[in-house]
N, C-alpha and C positions, 0 to 999 in steps of 0.2 A: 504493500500500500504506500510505504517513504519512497521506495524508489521511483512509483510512480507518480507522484508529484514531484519527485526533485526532477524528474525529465520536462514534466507540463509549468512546472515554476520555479526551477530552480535556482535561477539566475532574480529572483527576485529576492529584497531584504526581510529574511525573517524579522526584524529587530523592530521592522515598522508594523509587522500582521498588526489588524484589528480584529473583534469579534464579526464586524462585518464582513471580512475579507474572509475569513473561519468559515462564517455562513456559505457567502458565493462558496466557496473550498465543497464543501458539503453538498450543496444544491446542483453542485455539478451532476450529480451520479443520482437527482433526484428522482429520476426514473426507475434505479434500482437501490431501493430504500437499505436494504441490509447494507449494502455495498459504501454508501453514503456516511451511514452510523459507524461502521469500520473505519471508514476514512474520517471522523470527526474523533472515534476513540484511541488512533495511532499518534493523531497529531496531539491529543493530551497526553498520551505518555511520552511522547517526544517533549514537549514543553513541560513534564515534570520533571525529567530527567534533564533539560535546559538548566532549568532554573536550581538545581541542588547542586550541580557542578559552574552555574556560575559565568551559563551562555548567555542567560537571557535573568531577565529581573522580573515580567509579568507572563501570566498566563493568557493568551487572548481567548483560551479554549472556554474559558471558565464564565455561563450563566449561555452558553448555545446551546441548545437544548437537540438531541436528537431526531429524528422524522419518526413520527405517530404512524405506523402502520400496521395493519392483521395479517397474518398470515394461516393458510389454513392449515399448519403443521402437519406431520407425519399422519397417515391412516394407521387409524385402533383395529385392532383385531377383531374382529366376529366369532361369537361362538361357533360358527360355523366354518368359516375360516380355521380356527384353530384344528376341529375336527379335519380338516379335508387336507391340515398337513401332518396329522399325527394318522392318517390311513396312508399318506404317501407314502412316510417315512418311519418304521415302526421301530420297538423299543431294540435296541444292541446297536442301530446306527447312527453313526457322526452327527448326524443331522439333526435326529431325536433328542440326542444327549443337549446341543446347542441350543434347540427350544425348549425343552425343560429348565433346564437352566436357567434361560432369564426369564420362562413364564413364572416358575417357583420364586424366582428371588427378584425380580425387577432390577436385574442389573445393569448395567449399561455394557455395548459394546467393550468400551478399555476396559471393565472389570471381566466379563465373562473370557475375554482370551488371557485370562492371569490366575483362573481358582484354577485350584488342584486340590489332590487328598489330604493335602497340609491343611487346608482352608477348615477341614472340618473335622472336628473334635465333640465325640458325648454327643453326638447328633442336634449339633448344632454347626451352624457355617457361618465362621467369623474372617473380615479380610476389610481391610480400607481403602477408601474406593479411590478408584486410580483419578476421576477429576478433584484438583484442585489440593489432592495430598499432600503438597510441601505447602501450602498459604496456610488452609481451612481445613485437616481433616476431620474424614468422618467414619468412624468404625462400624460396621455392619457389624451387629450378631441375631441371629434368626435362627429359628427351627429347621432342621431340614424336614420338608415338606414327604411324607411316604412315598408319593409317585415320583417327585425326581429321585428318592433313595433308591427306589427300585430300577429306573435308569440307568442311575449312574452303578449300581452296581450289574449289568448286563451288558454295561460298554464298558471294559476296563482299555485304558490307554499304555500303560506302562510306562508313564511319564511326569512329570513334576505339575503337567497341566492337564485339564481335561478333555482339552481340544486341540488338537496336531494338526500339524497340514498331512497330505499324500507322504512327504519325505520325512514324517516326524519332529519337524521342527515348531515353535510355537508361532499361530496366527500372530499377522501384525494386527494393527485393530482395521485399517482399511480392506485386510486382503480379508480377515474373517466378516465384514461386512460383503464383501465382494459374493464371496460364499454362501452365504445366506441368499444372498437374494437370487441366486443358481438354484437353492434348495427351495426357493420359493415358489419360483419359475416352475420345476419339477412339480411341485402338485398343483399348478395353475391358478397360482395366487401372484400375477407379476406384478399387483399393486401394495404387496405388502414385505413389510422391510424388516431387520432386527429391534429398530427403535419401535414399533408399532404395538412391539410385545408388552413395553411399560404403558404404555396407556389402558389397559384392556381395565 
């Protein structure tokens, strides 16, 4: 997002921004609204990071207000949906194991490629959740639910995760999203994604 304003402005004086100039900066991209709010949240950490090393003395970022928009987030699962992937995909497969998973525990993608057997102790599944773990963590501990026990104990992996790729290595978080929605694809759900599972 810096480098693309230092190519569209870069030859201009930081030292003079105003908040108006912030605003135009912003409204350029008002078309695409996230894109816009990205570019107004880069240049306040740019200018906080200014001003504590002693580049700049003021904040111009400070009292622009973001762009107001809805989005109609990820698609929630259906109870029927869920059925039409747990017929596609039955208990001992990869797949299986993945929606259990975060149907049972509401995990997110970065957390569900990082449990393993470590995670669960006395039948309970305890692990911290990979957004935001060095600022704000947050410990997870839950029951493990009987039907993902039964799961997970019918797909053993032999590995420190639950979830391997073909070569046994551990998903990154974009390739096991990747995967997911191939597994999705397979039971003729192309609109439904791993994020989809925490809203249900």
């Amino acid at each position: 997002m810096l480098e693309e304003l230092c190519k569209d402005h870069g030859e201009k004086p930081y030292a003079k921004l105003q908040p108006k100039n912030v605003r135009s900066l912003r409204d350029e991209k008002a078309d695409a609204p996230g894109a816009a709010n990205l570019r107004l949240k880069a240049l306040r950490a740019l200018f906080r990071w200014a001003i504590e090393y002693d580049f700049a003395v003021d904040n111009p970022t400070r009292g622009v207000e973001p762009i107001r928009y809805v989005t109609k987030g990820h698609h929630s699962r259906t109870a029927e949906e869920v059925e039409a992937f747990e017929a596609c995909h039955p208990v001992g497969s990869k797949a299986r194991l993945a929606f259990a998973l975060m149907l049972y525990t509401g995990c997110r993608r970065g957390d569900v490629v990082r449990l393993g057997p470590q995670h669960i102790h006395e039948g309970r599944l305890r692990y911290r959740q990979q957004k935001n773990e060095t600022r704000h963590p947050v410990d997870i501990d839950i029951p493990v639910h009987a039907d993902l026990e039964e799961v997970i104990s019918a797909t053993p992996s032999g590995h420190l995760n639950f979830l391997v790729t073909d070569y046994g290595k551990p998903f990154s978080v974009a390739g096991f999203g990747n995967r997911f929605r191939e597994w999705c694809n397979e039971a003729g759900l192309p609109n439904c994604s791993a994020h989809g599972l925490r809203r249900l």
